[in-house]
C-alpha positions, 0 to 999 in steps of 0.5 A: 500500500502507498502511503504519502510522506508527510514529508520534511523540511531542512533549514539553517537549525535543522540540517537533517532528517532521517526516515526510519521503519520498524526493524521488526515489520515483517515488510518491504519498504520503499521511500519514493522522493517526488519534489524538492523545493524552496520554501517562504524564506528562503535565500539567493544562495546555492542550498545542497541536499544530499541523501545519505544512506548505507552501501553493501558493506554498511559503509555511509555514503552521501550522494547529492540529489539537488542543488537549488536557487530562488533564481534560477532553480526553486524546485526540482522533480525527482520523479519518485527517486526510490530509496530503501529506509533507513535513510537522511536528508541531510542540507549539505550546503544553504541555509534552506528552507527547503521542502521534501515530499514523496510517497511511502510503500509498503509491501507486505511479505506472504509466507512463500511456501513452495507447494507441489500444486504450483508445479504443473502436473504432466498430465496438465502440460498435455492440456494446455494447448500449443502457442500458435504462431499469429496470422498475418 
């Protein structure tokens, strides 16, 4: 299920924001950013915001995801850039306001038992009928 992400937002006294889930829900989490932007106060000046997460080999890494200015680039349309939580924002440069929004899915685990009755039986391959080749 979809859910929206409230959201956060980065200034000059609050540099950083982590989403987090439960380690305990049994379920897939995907945090979807959508739209970065400026906010009422903000500067003229260059307002950098990073994601920072974890590799494979559970090391932090930063990576940039927008750099934003009133006068020439206010707001920048990630398209839904996906991310595994637990993740931070984090205004690596600027003194903000600057506005994240995005979606938040969830996907819930089913008990994937491999049962005999997936497999199809020789007899039901016999029925199933032969894939013809389209007619021009």
């Amino acid at each position: 299920s979809d859910l929206l992400f409230p959201g956060c937002e980065l200034t000059a006294s609050t540099k950083s924001y982590t989403f987090q889930v439960d380690e305990a829900d049994d379920s897939d989490h995907i945090l979807a950013l959508s739209v970065v932007c400026l906010t009422d106060g903000a500067k003229d000046e260059c307002n950098v915001v990073e994601v920072v997460g974890r590799n494979h080999e559970n090391q932090e890494i930063a990576v940039p995801v927008a750099n934003l200015k009133l006068s020439c680039q206010p707001l920048l349309s990630l398209d839904n850039f996906k991310l595994q939580p637990p993740v931070t924002f984090r205004l690596a440069a600027g003194s903000g306001p600057v506005h994240l929004a995005g979606w938040h899915q969830i996907v819930h685990r089913e008990d994937a038992s491999f049962e005999e009755d997936d497999d199809l039986s020789e007899e039901e391959e016999e029925e199933l009928a032969p894939i013809m080749p389209a007619k021009k």
